[in-house]
N, C-alpha and C positions, 0 to 999 in steps of 0.2 A: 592836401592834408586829409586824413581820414576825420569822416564824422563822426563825432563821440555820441550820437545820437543814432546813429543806423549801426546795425554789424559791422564786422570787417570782411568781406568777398578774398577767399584764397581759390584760386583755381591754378588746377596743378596737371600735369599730363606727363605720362612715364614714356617719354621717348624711348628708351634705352630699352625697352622688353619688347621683343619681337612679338613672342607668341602670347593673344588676344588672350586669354586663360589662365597665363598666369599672373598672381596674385603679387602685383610690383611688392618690394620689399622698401620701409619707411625713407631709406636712401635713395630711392631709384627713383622718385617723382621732380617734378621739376618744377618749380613756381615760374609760373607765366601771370600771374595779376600784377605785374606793374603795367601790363601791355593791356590790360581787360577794359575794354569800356565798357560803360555801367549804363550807358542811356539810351542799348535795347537790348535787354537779357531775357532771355524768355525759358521755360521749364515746363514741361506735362507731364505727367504719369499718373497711370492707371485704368479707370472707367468710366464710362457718363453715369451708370447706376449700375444694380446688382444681378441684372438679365442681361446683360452684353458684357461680353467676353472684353481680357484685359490686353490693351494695346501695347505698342512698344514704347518705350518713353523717350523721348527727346527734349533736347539742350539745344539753343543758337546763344554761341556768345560772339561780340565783337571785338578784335582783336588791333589794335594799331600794329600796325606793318611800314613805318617808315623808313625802315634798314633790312628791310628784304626774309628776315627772319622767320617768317611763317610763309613764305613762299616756298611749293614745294619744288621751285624747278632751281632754286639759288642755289648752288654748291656751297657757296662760302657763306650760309646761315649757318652758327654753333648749334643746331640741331639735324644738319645734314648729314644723312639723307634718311632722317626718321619722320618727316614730316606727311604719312603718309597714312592713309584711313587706315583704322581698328587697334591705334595706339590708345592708352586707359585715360580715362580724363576723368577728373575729380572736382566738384565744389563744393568748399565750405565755406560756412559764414562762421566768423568768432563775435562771441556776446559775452562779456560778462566772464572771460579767460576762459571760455567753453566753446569747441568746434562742434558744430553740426554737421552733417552731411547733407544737403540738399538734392547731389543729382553725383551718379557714378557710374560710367558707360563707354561709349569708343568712339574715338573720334569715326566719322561718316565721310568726310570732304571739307576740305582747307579749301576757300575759294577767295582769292588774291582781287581788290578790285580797286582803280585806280584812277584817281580826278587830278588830270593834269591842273584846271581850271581851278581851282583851292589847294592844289599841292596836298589833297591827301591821299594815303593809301592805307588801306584796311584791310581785314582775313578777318572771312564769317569762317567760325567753326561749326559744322552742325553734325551732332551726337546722338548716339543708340546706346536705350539701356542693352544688359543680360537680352530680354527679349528681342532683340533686334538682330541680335545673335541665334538665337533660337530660330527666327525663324529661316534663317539661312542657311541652316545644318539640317541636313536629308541625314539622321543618325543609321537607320537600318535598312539601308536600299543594297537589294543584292546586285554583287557585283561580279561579271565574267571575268575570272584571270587570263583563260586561256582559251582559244577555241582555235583551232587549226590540226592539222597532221599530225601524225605520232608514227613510229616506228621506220624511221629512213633514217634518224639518227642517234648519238648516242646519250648519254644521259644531257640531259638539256634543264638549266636552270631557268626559272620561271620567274624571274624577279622581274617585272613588265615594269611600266609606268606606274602604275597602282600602289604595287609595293614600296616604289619610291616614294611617295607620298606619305608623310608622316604627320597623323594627325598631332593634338593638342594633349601633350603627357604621352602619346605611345599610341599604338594602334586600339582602340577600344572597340570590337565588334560587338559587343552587348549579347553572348551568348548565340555564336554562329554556328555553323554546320558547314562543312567543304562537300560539295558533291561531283562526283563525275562520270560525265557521261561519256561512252566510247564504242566504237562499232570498228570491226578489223576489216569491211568491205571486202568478206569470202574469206580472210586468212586465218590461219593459226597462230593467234598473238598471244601474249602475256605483256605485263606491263603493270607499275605500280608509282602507287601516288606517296610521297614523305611531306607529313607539314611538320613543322618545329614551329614549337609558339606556349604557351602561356594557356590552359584550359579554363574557363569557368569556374571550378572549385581551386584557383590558384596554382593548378601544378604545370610547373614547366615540364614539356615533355614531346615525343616525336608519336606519330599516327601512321600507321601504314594502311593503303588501300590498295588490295590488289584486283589485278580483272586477270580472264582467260577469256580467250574467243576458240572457237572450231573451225576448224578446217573445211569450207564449203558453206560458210554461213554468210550467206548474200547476202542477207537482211539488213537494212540500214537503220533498222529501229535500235536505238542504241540501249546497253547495257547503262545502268544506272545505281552507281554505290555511294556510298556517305560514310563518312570521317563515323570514328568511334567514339569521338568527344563534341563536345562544344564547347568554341575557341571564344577565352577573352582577348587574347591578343595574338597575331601569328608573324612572325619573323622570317618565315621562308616557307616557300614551297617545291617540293622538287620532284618533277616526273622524269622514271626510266621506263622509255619505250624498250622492248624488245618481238624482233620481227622473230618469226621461226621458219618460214619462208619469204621468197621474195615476191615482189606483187605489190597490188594495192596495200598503201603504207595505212589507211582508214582516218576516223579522225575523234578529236577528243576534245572536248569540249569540260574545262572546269573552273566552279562557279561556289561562290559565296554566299551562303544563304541566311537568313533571319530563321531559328530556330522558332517553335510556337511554344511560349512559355505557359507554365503549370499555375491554377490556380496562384492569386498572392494578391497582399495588398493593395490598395492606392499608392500610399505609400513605399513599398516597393519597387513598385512598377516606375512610378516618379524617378524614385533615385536609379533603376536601370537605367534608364530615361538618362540621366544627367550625366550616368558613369560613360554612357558609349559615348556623349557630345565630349567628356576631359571634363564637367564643370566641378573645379576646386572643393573639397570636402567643408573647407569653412566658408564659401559663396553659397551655400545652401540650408534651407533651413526646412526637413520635413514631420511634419505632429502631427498625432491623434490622427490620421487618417481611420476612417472605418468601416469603406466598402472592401466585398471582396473583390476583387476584378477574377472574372473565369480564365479559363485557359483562352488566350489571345496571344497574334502574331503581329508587331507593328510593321511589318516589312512593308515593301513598297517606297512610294514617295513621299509619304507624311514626313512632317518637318519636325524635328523636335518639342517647339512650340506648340503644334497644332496636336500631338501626342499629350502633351503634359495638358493643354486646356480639355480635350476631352477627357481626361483620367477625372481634372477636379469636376468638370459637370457630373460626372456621373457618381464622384463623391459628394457634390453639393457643397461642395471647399471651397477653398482660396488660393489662386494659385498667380502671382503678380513677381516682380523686382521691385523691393525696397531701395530707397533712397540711397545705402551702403551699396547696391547692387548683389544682395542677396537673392538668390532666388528661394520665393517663401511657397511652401507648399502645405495649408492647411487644411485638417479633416472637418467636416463640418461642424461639427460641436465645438471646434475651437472657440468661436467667439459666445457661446452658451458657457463653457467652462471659465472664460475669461470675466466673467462676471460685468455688471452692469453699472461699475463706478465709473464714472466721468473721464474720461484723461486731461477735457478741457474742458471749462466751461465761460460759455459767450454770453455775455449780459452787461448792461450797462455799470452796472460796478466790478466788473472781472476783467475778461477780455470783449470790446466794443468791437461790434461789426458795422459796415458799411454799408450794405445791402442783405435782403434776404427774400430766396424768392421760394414761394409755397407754390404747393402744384396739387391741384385736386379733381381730376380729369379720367378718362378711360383708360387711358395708358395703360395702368397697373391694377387693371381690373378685369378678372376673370374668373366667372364662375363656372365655368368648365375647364379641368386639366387635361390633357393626354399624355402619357408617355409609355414609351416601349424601349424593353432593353435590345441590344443587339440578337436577333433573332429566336426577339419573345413577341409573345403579345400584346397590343395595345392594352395599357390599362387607365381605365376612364375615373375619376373622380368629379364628381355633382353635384352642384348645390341647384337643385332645380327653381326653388322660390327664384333662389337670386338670379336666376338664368333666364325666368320668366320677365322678372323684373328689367333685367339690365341688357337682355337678349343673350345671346348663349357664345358668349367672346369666348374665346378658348385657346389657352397656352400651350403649345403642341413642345413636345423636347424626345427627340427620336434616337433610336442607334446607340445606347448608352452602354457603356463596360460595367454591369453590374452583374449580378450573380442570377436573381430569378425573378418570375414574374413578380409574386411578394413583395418584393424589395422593389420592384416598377410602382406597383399599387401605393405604399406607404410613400414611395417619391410622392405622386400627383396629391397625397390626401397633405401632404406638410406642404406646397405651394400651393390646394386649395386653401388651405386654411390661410396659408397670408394673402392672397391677395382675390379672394371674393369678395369681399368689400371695397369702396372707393373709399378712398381715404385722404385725409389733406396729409401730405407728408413736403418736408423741405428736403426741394432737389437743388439747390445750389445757396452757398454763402459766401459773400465778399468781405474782403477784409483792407484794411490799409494801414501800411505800415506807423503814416502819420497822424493815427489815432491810435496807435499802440505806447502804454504809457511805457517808461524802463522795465519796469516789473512784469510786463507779458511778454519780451519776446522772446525770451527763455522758451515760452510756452508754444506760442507761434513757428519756431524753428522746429522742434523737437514733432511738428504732425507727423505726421508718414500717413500712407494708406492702412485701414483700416484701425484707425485712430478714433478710439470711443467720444464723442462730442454732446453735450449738455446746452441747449438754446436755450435760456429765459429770456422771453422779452415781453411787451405787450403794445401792437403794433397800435397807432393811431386809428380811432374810432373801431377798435376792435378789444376783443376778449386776451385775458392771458394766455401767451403762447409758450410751453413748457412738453418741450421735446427731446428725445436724445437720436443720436446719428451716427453711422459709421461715414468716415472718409474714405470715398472711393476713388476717387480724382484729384489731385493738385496740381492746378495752373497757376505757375508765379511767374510772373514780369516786375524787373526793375530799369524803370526810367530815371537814370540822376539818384532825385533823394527819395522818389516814390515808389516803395514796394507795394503792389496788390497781388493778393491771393484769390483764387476763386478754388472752393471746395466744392465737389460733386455730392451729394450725400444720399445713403438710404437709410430707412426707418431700422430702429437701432431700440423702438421701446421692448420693457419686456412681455408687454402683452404678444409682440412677433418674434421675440428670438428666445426667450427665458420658456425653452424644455424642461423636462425633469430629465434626469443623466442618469444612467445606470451604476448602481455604485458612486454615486456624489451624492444627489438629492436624495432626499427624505418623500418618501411616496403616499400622498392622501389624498383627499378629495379633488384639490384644486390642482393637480399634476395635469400637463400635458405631453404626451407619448409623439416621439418623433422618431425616424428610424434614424 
């Protein structure tokens, strides 16, 4: 019987859509909680604080398996043969005839496991948010279609393995280039390249590349041309070799390249970023971004993920997977614009916490900054007293996608200014469900990362403590009837985060200037 005192736990998983991206439709999930056990569920997402980059999120739920049903080797389980990683999985809890979302990701591995000896059998399910995803997509690695002979035969389709391959919504090259390379090894050749496909500025359309070779030209250093477009999507490529004599047939080599894009946004760049992975226009969420990013090439191996977290350090953003499996990508003034009212507040007459742990230590104390943009100069911000003082710890942040040294310099002078002083700030709060009266868990469900939080308390043989926090972390575990939460937190007052805004604030004496 469900407790009329805890939430209701729905977890749901959309067997029935293959491809990872897209966005199951309200019919297509499948209630799996009558099978859920509750007495080890466990949940993370986000980051330990606000200098380390954000992790991928994961889910373990336990699953009874007595009729074989989430085994993925059973044919004859009613989910066969979907039982297989990167299917959608969803938990909510209901309170109060209101669903929350808790955790929204893909399944990782069904792992089947079985006690002759108490007759029971189980399936841990363990789950990746969006990021989990991210990091497994290489979005703009150039790719060889073709490298071999040319001209011994006659028109020859190039549709290889590659082609076969269809990613998530269609082929998204994220603004490509086709290039190729050819050398006739002494002949008289012609020959020309046809792609069909879908340009960058939207227009479907066909590209011609043509080459000549001369007659006597030994040289093996190849001839090198390039597509007159750059491709968002390409559907075919097709080369006609033609020989003019006979002889060495030579060879041709072509290849998919990562275009170098033109000054733009963070923002931008972000959602390029998400258009070449397939990620769904309503799984994303991108704001107020306000660095420039220069002309940059993401090519290579960088993983999507590892693309979008360097975009937000160099914005000084937000760049996580919400609890819906959003991906949030914000400009740094977000949470300055978002102003400084509470979203929750923890106090002995509100919402009651279980633990609270203060931290007032070196850590996040540095009175020297460094930073440089990608092939700028270092720019150093000082606070010397304090460096004299506390010796000369120094936050180094290198390699950044911003625009100029300027914009380096005003980086290092806004991370001096928050953390040259040691500060008592709370990095973590505990919570439990069974000091949550009816009236808070409304409140308790609804956190998400970056969730404005308000602490009054006043700890034993100590002074009033009156702080506010961003949520950076949420680890929930439920045992049975025992939900505990544990929140990551960083300093959230507005002596650290309340800038004055261009065009929002009112500018006087007590203004502080942030880039």
């Amino acid at each position: 019987m469900p407790d009329e005192n805890r939430p209701q736990l729905i977890l749901e998983v959309a067997f029935g859509v293959s491809n990872p991206l897209t966005v199951p439709a309200s019919n297509q999930w499948t209630d799996i909680s009558a099978y859920l056990r509750t007495d080890d569920l466990s949940i993370r997402r986000g980051r330990p604080d606000e200098l380390s980059p954000y992790a991928a999120g994961t889910a373990v739920f336990t699953l009874e398996n007595g009729d074989g049903r989430f085994d993925p080797l059973n044919n004859t389980s009613p989910y066969h043969p979907n039982v297989v990683p990167m299917r959608r999985v969803r938990l909510r809890a209901v309170w109060s005839n209101t669903a929350y979302t808790l955790f929204t990701g893909f399944a990782q591995a069904w792992t089947p496991t079985y006690d002759p000896l108490v007759g029971q059998a189980i399936t841990t399910l363990r789950c990746t948010d969006m990021i989990g995803a991210l990091l497994a997509h290489v979005p703009f690695n150039d790719v060889v279609v073709y490298d071999g002979p040319w001209g011994t035969t006659s028109d020859a389709d190039l549709l290889g393995s590659f082609f076969n391959w269809q990613p998530p919504q269609g082929v998204f090259w994220g603004d490509r280039k086709v290039k190729v390379s050819v050398h006739a090894g002494g002949e008289a050749a012609s020959g020309s390249l046809t792609i069909h496909g879908t340009t960058s500025a939207g227009v479907t359309t066909t590209d011609l590349v043509a080459w000549l070779t001369t007659s006597g030209d030994t040289s093996t250093t190849p001839q090198v041309l390039e597509s007159n477009f750059a491709w968002r999507e390409i559907t075919r490529i097709r080369i006609r070799p033609r020989t003019v004599t006979s002889g060495n047939a030579g060879q041709a080599e072509i290849r998919v390249e990562t275009s170098d894009y033109p000054s733009e946004s963070s923002g931008d760049a972000a959602k390029r970023i998400l258009d070449a992975v397939g990620v769904d226009a309503n799984e994303r969420e991108v704001l107020v971004p306000s660095t420039i990013v220069p002309n940059w090439s993401p090519g290579g191996s960088a993983t999507a993920h590892s693309l979008l977290q360097r975009l937000a350090t160099g914005e000084q953003g937000f760049y996580y997977v919400n609890a819906a499996g959003v991906v949030i990508f914000h400009g740094r003034s977000w949470r300055w614009l978002g102003g400084i009212s509470p979203g929750i507040t923890l106090s002995a007459s509100t919402v009651p916490f279980s633990n609270l742990r203060l931290r007032y230590d070196e850590k996040f104390l540095y009175p020297v900054v460094r930073v440089a943009r990608q092939g700028g100069t270092v720019q150093e911000a000082r606070d010397s007293t304090l460096a004299t003082t506390y010796g000369p710890r120094t936050l180094e942040i290198n390699n950044l996608l911003i625009e100029n040294d300027n914009e380096a310099a005003a980086y290092a002078d806004a991370l001096l200014y928050r953390y040259k002083h040691p500060r008592a700030r709370i990095e973590q709060i505990e919570l439990q469900g069974e000091l949550a009266r009816p009236g808070t868990w409304s409140a308790l469900l609804a956190v998400d990362i970056g969730t404005f939080v308000r602490v009054a308390t006043i700890p034993p043989g100590s002074v009033a403590l009156d702080q506010n926090v961003f949520v950076e972390q949420i680890a929930l575990t439920i045992r049975g009837n025992e939900w505990r939460w544990v929140w990551n937190t960083s300093p959230g007052d507005a002596d650290l985060i309340d800038f004055w805004v261009l065009e929002v604030d009112a500018l006087d004496s007590s203004a502080r200037l942030a880039f």
